[in-house]
KOLPAVEX-613121 format. One record per residue (C-alpha): residue number from 1; x, y negated, z. Coordinates in steps of 0.25 Angstrom, whole numbers, plus 2048, in hexadecimal, padded with zeros to 3 digits. Layout:
N
+-----+-----+-----+-----+
:  nr :  c1 :  c2 :  c3 :
+-----+-----+-----+-----+
: NUM :   X :   Y :   Z :
...
+-----+-----+-----+-----+
//
This chain:
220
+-----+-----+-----+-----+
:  nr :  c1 :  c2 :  c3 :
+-----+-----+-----+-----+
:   1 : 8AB : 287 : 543 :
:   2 : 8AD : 27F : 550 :
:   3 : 8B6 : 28A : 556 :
:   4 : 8BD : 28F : 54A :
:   5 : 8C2 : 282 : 544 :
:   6 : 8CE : 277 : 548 :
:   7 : 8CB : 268 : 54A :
:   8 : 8D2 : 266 : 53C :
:   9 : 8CB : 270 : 535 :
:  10 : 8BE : 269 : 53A :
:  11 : 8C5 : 25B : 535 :
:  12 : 8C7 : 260 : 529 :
:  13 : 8B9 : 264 : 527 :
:  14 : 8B5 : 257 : 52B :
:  15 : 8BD : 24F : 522 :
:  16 : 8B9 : 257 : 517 :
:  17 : 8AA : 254 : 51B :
:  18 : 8AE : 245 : 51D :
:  19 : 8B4 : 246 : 510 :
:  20 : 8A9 : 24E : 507 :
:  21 : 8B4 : 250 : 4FE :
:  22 : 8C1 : 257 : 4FA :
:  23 : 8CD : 253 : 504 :
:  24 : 8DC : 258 : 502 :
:  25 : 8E4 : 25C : 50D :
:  26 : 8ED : 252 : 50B :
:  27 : 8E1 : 246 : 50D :
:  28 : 8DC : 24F : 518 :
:  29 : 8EA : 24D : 520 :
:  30 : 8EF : 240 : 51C :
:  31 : 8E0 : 23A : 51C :
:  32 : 8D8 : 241 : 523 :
:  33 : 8E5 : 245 : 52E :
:  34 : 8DF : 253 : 52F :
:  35 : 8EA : 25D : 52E :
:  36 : 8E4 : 26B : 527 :
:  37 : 8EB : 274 : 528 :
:  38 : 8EA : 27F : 51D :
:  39 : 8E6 : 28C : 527 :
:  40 : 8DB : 282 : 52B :
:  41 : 8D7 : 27C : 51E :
:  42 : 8D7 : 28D : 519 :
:  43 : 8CD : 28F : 524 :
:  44 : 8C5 : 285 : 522 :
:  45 : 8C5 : 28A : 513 :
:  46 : 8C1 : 298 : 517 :
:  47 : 8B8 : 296 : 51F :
:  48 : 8B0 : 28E : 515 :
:  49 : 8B0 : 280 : 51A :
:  50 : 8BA : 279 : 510 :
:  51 : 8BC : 27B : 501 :
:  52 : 8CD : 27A : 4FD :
:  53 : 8D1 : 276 : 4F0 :
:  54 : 8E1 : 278 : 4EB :
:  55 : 8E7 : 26E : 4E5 :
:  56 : 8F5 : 26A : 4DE :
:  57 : 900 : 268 : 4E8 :
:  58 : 8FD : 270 : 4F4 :
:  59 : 8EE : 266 : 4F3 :
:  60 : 8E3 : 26C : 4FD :
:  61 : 8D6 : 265 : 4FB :
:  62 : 8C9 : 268 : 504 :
:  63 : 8BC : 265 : 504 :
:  64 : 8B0 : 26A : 50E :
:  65 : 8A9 : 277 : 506 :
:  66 : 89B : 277 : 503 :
:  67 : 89B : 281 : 511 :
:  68 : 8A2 : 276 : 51A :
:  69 : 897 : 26D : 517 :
:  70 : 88C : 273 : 519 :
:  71 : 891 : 27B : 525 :
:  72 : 898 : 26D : 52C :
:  73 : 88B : 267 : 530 :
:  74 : 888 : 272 : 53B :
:  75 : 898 : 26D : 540 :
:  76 : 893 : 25E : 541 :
:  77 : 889 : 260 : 54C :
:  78 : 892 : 269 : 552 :
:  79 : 897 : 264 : 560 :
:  80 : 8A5 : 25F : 560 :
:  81 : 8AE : 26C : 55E :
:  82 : 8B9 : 26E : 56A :
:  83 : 8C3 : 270 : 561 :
:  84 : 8C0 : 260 : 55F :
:  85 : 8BF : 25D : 56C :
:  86 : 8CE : 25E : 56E :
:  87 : 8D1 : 253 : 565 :
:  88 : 8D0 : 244 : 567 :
:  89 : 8C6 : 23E : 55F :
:  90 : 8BF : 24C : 559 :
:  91 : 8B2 : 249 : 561 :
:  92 : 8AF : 23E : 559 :
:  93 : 8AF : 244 : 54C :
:  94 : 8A6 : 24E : 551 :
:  95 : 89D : 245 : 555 :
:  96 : 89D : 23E : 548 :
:  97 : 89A : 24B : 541 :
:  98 : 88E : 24D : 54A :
:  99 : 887 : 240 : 548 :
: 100 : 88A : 241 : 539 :
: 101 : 883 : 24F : 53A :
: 102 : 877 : 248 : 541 :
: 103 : 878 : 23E : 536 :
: 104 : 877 : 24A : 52B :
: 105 : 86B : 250 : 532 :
: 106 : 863 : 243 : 535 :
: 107 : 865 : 23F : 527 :
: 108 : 865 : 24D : 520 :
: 109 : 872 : 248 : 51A :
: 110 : 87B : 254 : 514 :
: 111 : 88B : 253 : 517 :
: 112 : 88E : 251 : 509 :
: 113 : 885 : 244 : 509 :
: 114 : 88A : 240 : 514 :
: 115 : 898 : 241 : 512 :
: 116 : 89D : 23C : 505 :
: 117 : 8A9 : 23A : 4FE :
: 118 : 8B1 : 22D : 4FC :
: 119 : 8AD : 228 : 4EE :
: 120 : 8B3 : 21B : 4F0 :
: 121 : 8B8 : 216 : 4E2 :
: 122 : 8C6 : 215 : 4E0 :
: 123 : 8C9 : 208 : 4DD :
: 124 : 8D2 : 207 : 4CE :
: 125 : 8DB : 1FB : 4CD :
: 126 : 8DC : 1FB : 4BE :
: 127 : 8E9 : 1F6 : 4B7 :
: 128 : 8E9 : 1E8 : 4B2 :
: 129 : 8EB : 1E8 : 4A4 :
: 130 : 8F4 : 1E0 : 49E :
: 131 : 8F0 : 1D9 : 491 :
: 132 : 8FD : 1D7 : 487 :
: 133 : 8FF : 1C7 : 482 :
: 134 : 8F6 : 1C4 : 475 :
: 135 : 901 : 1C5 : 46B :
: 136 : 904 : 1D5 : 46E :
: 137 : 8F6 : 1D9 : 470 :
: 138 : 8F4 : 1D2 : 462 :
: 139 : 900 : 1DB : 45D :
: 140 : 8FC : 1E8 : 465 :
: 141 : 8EF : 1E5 : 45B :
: 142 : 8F6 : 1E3 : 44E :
: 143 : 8FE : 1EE : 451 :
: 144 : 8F4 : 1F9 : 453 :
: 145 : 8EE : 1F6 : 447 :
: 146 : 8FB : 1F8 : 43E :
: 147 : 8F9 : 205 : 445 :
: 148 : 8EB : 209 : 441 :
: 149 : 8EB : 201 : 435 :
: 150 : 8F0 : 208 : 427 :
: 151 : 8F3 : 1FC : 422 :
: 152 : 8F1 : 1EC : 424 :
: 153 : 8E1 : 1E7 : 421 :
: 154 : 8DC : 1F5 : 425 :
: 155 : 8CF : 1F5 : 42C :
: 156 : 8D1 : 1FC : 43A :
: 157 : 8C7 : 1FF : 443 :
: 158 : 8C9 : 1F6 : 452 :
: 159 : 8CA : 203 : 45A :
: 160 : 8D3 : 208 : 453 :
: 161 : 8DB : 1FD : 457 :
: 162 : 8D7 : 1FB : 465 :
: 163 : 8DA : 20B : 466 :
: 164 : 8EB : 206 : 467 :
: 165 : 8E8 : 1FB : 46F :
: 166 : 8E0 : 201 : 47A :
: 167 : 8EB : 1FD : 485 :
: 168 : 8E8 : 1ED : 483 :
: 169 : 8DD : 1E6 : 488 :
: 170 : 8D0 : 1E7 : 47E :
: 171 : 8CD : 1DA : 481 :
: 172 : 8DA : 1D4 : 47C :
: 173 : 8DA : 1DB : 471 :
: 174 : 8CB : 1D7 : 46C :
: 175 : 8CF : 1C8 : 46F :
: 176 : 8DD : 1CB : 466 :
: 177 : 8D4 : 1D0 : 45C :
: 178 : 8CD : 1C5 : 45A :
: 179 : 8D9 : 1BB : 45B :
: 180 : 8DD : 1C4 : 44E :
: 181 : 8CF : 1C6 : 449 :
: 182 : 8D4 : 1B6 : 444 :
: 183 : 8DF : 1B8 : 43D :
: 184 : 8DF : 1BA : 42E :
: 185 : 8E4 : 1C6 : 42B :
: 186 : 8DB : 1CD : 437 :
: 187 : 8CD : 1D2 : 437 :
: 188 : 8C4 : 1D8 : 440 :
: 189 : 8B8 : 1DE : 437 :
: 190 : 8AC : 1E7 : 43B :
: 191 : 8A9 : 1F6 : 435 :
: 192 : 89F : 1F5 : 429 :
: 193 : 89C : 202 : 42D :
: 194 : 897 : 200 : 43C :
: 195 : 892 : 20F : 43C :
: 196 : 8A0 : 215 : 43B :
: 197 : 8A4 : 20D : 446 :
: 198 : 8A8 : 216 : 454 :
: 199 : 8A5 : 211 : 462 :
: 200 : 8B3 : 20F : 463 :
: 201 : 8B3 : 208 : 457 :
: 202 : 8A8 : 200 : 45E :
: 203 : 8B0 : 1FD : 46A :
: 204 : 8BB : 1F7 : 464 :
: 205 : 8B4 : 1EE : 458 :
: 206 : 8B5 : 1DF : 45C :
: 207 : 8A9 : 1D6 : 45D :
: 208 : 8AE : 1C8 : 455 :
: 209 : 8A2 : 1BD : 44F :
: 210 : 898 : 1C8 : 457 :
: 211 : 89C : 1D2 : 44D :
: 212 : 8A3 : 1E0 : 452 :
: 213 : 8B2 : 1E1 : 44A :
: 214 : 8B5 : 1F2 : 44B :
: 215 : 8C2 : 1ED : 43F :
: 216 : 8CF : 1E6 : 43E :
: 217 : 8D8 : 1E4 : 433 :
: 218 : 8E4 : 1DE : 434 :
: 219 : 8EC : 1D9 : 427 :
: 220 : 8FB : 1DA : 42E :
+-----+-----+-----+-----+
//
């Protein structure tokens, strides 16, 4: 491969080791700054050291092929190419690659333990919710039972409730709850019948005087 290969076919190859996973040819040029061009990238491809994946848009995306890893070891304890030679700094990566191939024998390490991919967690900055005042929480509540209600004083189960009022903050609600649990024409009663009861039906009951309330009726 030393004779028959660019510098930046041999680039390619190492970034994809350095890598160990799939890399666009767009991330390989504006990340990498290694300019493939595609006679070379359908070289490499032929001759088995690279797997290319097509996607939308004019996408290429390569990864090192099952081939290419097992037959790059024999190129790390190669002697510095002289195709390298020629360009500032090449040596060095060489060198590199050959002490990382002393490493791999030493320790019996395989190239896919040693190189790894980044699986660094994206970090998720989740939106701040913003809880409505009191007085149109309390309304959001009245209102969604009208909706599920048949009429006024009918028992109706919490989740069914909670189910139009998934957008506000549960804990708002449950404190609302209470503060209407007080009034006398609202009451908050628990299922006789426990053994009909769903999980979800479970997940939105109301613990008040340490008992679980899964109903609400509301005398509007």
């Amino acid at each position: 491969m030393t004779g028959r290969t660019s510098f930046v076919e041999r680039a390619t190859l190492f970034v994809l080791m350095a890598e160990a996973c799939e890399v666009s040819n767009v991330d390989l040029e504006t990340r990498h700054r290694v300019s493939l061009t595609k006679p070379s990238r359908d070289k490499l491809e032929k001759e088995g050291w690279i797997d290319v994946r097509r996607g939308a848009g004019g996408r290429v995306f390569l990864t090192l092929s099952d081939d290419g890893w097992r037959r790059w070891i024999s190129e790390f304890a190669a002697d510095t190419p002289a195709v390298a030679r020629t360009s500032g700094g090449a040596g060095s990566t060489y060198a590199l690659a050959r002490a990382i191939a002393r490493h791999l024998t030493a320790t019996g390490e395989t190239q896919q333990e040693f190189f790894r991919p980044d699986i660094t967690p994206v970090r998720t900055v989740l939106p701040v919710v913003q809880t409505p005042p009191d007085d149109l929480v309390t309304a959001r509540i009245l209102a969604a039972y009208q909706q599920v209600a048949r009429r006024s004083g009918d028992l109706v189960l919490l989740s069914r409730l909670r189910a139009r009022l998934e957008d506000l903050d549960p804990k708002a609600v449950d404190r609302l709850l209470r503060v209407l649990n007080k009034r006398p024409d609202v009451s908050l009663e628990a299922e006789t019948d426990q053994g009909a009861l769903s999980e979800e039906d479970w997940k939105a009951s109301i613990v008040i005087g340490g008992q679980p309330r899964h109903l609400i009726t509301i005398g509007l």
